[in-house]
N, C-alpha and C positions, 0 to 999 in steps of 0.2 A: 547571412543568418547564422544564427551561435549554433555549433552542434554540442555534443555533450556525451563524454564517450561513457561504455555500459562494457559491465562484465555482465554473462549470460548464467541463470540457475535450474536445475530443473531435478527432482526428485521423486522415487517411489514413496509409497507407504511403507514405515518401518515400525517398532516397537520403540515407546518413548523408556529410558534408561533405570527409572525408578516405577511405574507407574504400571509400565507394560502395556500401556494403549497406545493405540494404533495413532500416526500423526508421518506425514509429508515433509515435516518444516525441515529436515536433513537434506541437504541441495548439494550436487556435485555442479561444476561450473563446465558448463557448454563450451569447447571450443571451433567445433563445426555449426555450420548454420541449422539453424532448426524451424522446422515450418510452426508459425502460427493460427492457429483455427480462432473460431468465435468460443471457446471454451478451453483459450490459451495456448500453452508451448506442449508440442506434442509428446515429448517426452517429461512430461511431467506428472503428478498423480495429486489427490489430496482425499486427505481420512474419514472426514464427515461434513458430506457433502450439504448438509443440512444449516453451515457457518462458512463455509469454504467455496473457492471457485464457483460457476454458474458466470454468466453470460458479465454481468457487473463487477464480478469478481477473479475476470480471465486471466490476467497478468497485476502482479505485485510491483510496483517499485521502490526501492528504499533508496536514499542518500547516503553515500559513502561517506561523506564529510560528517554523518554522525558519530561515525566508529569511533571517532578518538575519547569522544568525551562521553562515551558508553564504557571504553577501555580505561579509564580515571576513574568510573563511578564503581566498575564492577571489576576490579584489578584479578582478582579472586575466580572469577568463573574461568569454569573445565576449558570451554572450548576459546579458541584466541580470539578475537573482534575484529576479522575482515570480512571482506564481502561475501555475501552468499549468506552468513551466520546467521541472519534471522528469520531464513526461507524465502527471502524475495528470489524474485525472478530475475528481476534487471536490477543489478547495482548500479548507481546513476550519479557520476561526478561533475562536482557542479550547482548541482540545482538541490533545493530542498521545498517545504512546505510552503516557504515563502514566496518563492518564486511561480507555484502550481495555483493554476485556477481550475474550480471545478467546470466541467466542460471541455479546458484544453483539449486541441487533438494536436498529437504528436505524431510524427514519422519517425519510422525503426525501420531501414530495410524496404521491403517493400510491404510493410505492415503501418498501420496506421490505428493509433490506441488512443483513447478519448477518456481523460481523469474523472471518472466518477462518486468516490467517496473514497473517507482515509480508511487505512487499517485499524480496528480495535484489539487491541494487542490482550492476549490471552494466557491463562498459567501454563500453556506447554511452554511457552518461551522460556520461563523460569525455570523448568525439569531439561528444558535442552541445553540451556546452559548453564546448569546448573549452579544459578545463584538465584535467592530470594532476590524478588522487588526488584527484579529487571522489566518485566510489562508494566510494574506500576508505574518505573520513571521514564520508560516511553510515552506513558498517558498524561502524567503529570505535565512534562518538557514537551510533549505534542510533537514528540521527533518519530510521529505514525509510520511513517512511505504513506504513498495512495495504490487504491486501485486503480484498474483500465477496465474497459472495454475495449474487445477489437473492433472495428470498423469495414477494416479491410485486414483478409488473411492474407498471409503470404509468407516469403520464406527472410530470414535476418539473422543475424549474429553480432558476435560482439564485436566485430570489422565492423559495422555501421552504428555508427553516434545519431544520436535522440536528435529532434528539430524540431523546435514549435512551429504546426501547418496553420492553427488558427485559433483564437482568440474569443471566445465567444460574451464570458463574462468577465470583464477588467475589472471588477471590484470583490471576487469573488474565492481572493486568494483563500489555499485551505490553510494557513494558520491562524487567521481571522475567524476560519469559520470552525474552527478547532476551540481558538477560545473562549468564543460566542457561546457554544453548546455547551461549554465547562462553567460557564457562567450561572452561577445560585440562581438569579431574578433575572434570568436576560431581557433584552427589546426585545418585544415577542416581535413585533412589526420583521426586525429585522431576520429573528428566526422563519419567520414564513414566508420574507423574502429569498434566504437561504434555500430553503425547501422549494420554491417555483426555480430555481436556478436553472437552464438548460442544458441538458446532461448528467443530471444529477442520479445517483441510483437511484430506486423509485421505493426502496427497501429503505433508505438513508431518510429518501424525503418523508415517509409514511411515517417515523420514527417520528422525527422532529417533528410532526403536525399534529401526533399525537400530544406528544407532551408543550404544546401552544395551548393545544385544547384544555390539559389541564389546568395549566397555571392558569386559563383566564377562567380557568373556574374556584380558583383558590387562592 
């Protein structure tokens, strides 16, 4: 079975650089194990709980393998483009959105995290690293990370690499379903097959069935 080795993230609440509001996404990198709960890595914190963290929202993952062509687009920004930089938790080498189906459950340690929906990347990112239109060409280029859910808490670090425990939806990669939802006129069919997906947030799914229902009313 492929593992996939992880750098570990975790940060308080701090004051964003221009702005002065409160925000998380500043991560120091874990090198002792850290226990994971159903409300993530214990030493972690996040600003407005209202978009942030919650059961769906426990652990962050982002692809390392994005950095480089984040670091070409945005040569310019304050902070450098390695891991950690854009608040994830687990930087994850190897794998990207392509290879994540929503539902996956993954082993970390003796934690076990199940892909629930991607990230929608927001203007703190822009203020923390401080360059214009870094969220927007995460959104664009659909290079999200995903969330987790924990399944099983327990204790991990960055001595233990990721491994897919099970498979639930094979068709159901997230940059499929990334570009499905970026889609003007999508197959609604297939948006609502998106939405019944198993594992899916239930916040993600209500979204998309929301806006099914409009289009088939316009």
């Amino acid at each position: 079975m492929p593992l996939f080795p992880v750098q570990v993230f975790a940060g308080r609440v701090q004051t964003l650089p221009d702005s002065g509001r409160p925000s998380a996404i500043a991560k120091h990198r874990l090198t002792e194990p850290v226990h994971v709960g159903l409300g993530g890595l214990a030493a972690d914190s996040q600003a407005d709980l209202s978009v942030h963290g919650g059961p769906d929202k426990a652990v962050h993952v982002y692809a390392s393998d994005h950095l480089g062509a984040l670091s070409a687009a945005f040569p310019d920004a304050k902070r450098p483009w390695v891991p950690g930089v854009l608040g994830e938790n687990l930087s994850v080498s190897g794998l990207s959105e392509q290879d994540i189906c929503i539902g996956d459950v993954w082993t970390w340690g003796e934690v076990q995290l199940q892909v629930c929906q991607p990230r929608m990347p927001c203007w703190k990112i822009d203020e923390h690293m401080g360059a214009q239109g870094v969220a927007a060409y995460i959104d664009k280029q659909m290079v999200t990370g995903w969330y987790c859910r924990v399944l099983q808490a327990g204790v991990a670090s960055e001595h233990d690499a990721m491994a897919l425990s099970k498979r639930i939806n094979a068709a159901g990669h997230l940059d499929k379903a990334l570009r499905l939802c970026a889609e003007h006129r999508p197959d609604l069919d297939a948006l609502e097959r998106l939405a019944q997906c198993e594992g899916i947030a239930p916040s993600w799914a209500t979204k998309i069935l929301k806006r099914v229902a409009y289009l088939r009313r316009n």
